[in-house]
N, C-alpha and C positions, 0 to 999 in steps of 0.2 A: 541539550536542545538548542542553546544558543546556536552551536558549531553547527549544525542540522539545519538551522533554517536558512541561511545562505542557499545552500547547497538545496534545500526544497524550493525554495522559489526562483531559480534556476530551471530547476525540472520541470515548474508548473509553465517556465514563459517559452521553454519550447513548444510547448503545445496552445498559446494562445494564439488566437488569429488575431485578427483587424478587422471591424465591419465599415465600409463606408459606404453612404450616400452620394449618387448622382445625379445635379439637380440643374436645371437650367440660371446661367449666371445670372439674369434679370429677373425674372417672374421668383427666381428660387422654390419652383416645383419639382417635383423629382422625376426625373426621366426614365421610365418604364422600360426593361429589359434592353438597356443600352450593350452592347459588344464588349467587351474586356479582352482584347488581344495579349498574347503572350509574345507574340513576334517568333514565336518558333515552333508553328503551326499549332499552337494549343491554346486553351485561354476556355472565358466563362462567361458569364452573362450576369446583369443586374436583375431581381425580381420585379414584381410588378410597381413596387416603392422605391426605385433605382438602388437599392440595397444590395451588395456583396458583399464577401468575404475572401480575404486574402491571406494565405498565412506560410510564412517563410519556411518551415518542418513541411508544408505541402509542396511549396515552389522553393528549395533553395538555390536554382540556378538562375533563379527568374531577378533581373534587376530592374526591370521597365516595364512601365505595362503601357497600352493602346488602345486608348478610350474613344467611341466611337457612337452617334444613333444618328438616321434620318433626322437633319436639317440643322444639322450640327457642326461646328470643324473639329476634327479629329484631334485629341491632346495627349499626349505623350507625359506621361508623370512618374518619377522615381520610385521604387518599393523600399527606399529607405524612410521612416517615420510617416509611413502614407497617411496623409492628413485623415480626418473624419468626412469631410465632405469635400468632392469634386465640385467646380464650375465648370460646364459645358458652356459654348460660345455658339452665339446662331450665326448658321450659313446663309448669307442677306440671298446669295444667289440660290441657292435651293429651294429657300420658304417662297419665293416668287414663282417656283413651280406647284404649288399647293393644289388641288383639284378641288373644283367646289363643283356640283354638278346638282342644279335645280332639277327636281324629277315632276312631271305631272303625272295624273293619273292617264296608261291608254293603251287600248287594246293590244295584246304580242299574241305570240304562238309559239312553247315551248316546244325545246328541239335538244334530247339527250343525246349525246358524244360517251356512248357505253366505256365504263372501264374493263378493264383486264384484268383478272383476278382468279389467283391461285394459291394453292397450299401446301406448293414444294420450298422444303427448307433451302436448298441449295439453290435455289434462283430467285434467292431475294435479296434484295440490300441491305448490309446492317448498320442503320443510321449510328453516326458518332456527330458530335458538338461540333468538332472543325468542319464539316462535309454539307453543303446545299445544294438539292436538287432540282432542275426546273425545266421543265416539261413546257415544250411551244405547240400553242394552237393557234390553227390561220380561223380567219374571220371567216365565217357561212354560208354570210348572207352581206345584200349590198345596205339590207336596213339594220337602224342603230339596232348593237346586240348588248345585252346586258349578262352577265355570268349571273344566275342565281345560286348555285350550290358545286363544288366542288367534290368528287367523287375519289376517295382517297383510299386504294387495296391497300390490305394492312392482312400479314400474319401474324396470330397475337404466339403462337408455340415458339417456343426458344430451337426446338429441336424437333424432328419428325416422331420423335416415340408417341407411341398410340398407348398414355395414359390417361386420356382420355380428359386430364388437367391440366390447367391455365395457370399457371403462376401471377397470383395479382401484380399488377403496375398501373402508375399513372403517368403519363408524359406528358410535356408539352412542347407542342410547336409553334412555330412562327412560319406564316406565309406574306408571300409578297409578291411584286407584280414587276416585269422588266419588260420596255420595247423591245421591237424585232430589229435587231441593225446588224442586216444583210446576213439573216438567219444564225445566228447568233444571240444570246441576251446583251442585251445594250444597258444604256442609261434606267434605272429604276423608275418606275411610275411613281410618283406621289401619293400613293394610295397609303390609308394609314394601316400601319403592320395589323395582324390578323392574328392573336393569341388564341389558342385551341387547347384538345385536352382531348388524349386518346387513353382509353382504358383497358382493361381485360374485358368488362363486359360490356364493349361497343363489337359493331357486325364487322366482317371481314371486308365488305364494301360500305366504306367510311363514308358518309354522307355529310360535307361541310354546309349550311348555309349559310353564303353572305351576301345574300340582295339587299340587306341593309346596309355595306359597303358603298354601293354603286357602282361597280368595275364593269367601265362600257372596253369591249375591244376593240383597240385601231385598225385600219382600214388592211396595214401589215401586220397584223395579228399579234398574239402577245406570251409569253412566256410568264408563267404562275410556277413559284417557286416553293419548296417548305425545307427547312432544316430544325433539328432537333433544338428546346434550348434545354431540357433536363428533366430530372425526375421533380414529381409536384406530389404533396402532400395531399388529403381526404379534402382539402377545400380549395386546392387546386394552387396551391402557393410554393411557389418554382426554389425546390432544396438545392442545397450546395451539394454536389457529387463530385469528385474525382475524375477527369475530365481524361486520365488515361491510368492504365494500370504499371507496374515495375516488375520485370519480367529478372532474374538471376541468371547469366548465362555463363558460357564458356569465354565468353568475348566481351563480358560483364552486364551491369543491369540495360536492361533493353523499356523502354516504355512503348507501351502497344494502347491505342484510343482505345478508352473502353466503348462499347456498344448497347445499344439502347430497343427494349423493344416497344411498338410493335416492330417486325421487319416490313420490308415495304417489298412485295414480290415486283419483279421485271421480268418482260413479256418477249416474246419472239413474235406474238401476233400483230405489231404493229411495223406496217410498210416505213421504211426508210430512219433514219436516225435526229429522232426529236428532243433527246433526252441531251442534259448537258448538268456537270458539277464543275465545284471549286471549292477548294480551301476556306471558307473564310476568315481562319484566322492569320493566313499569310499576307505580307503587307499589300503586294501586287492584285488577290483574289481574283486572278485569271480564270475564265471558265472555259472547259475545254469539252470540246461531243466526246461522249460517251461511246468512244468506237474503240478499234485497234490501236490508233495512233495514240488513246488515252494510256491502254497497257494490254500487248497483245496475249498475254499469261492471265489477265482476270476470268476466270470461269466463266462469269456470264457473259461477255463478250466473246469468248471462246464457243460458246453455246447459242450464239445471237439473240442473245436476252438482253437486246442494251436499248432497251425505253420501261419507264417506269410508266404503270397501265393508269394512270390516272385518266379521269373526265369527269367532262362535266355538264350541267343541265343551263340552257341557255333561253332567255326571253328576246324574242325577236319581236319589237315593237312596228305598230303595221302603216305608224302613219309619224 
């Protein structure tokens, strides 16, 4: 037994992970679903308690990670001995972008931006953790417009077979807001991030409200963004998942994103090219339109299915 136990608790600390906390350096509160870059298009996210899990048997190539959230500086920390708890640093010049937006009570006139929505497997997007999508709308009207609800297609079927079953999931996402610079997503709105939770038994035309946000549109219109951050558990508390899978091949192991449902269908019924993604976990997170020039072999693009049909329901206030 003696000679045995060496060698079992070995066996046991390949399989340990590391949980650490992500907390802001001063207040030392913890920072709610911060970015975990891998720096090699992969990586994970903190729960809603800034809480992750890192574990060297999941990432052994992984030497550095790239900590990141709104109003923060970015810190770059070792995966050797990763401490228990991160200090985040505030961005003096970002938190000076904050939105504070006093609302009275006054008259609007709601004005729906119909989505698109359909339930073919093959023209839909299959969200993964690196991938953010963001859909630009011009403003409507010359009066202040305010977003009340966000209209999100969503196929909950993994596949077209007509069994007429739903395989349970819960997901969650993150939405956010980015100006228009020169049709393009630009600089991020300040708006504070938008935690949600999509299931098997939500409608196929996803109904977000967030008029309790406040998200008035600029005058150059604005780009509403969402990306996956992971599978959540019965009370909606965002699980550690494997962020891609290990494929065996001829050419050796290959890792392929894993994919996440619901799928998000993309439309051909929307005039011109509004849709834009990027990486986020590459260091640059360049976003590029959703056209040809993105990859002229993607199906849906091939098919000119390259806008994802979101809309959304708007108060246009009258005075």
């Amino acid at each position: 037994m003696k000679k045995l136990l060496p060698t079992l608790l070995l066996f046991l600390a390949q399989f340990a992970y590391s949980q650490t906390t992500i907390v802001d350096s001063v207040k030392k509160s913890p920072i709610s679903y911060a970015t975990i870059s891998f720096g090699n298009g992969n990586g994970l996210f903190a729960d809603a308690d800034g809480n992750f899990r890192f574990s060297k048997k999941w990432y052994s190539d992984i030497d550095t990670l790239y900590i990141s959230a709104l109003g923060y500086k970015e810190l770059a920390i070792s995966t050797t001995n990763l401490p228990k708890q991160i200090l985040l640093v505030q961005d003096v010049a970002e938190l000076k972008e904050v939105v504070i937006v006093g609302e009275r009570k006054r008259k609007y006139k709601t004005k729906k931006l119909s989505s698109e929505v359909h339930k073919d497997y093959f023209r839909c997007w299959l969200p993964t953790v690196e991938s953010e999508i963001a859909v630009f709308f011009s403003k409507q009207s010359e009066k202040s417009t305010k977003i009340a609800s966000v209209y999100l297609p969503v196929k909950m079927e993994s596949s077209n077979r007509n069994s007429g079953k739903v395989q349970s999931f819960s997901t969650l996402f993150k939405m956010q807001f980015y100006r228009n610079n020169k049709g393009r997503p630009g600089k991020r709105l300040a708006y504070e991030d938008i935690i949600f939770r999509v299931t098997d038994k939500d409608k196929s035309n996803f109904e977000l409200d967030i008029s309790e946000y406040k998200v008035f549109i600029p005058k150059e219109g604005i780009f509403v963004s969402i990306q996956v951050l992971g599978y959540s558990d019965k009370e909606g508390k965002l699980q550690q998942t494997r962020k891609y899978s290990e494929i065996e091949t001829r050419k050796g192991i290959v890792k392929v994103s894993t994919t996440f449902r619901p799928l998000l269908p993309f439309t051909d019924k929307i005039v011109g090219n509004r849709t834009f993604t990027r990486r986020i976990f590459f260091k640059n997170r360049t976003w590029q339109r959703f056209d040809k020039k993105y990859s002229a072999m993607n199906n849906l693009i091939q098919t000119n299915h390259v806008n994802y049909g979101m809309g959304l329901k708007l108060y246009l206030y009258q005075d």
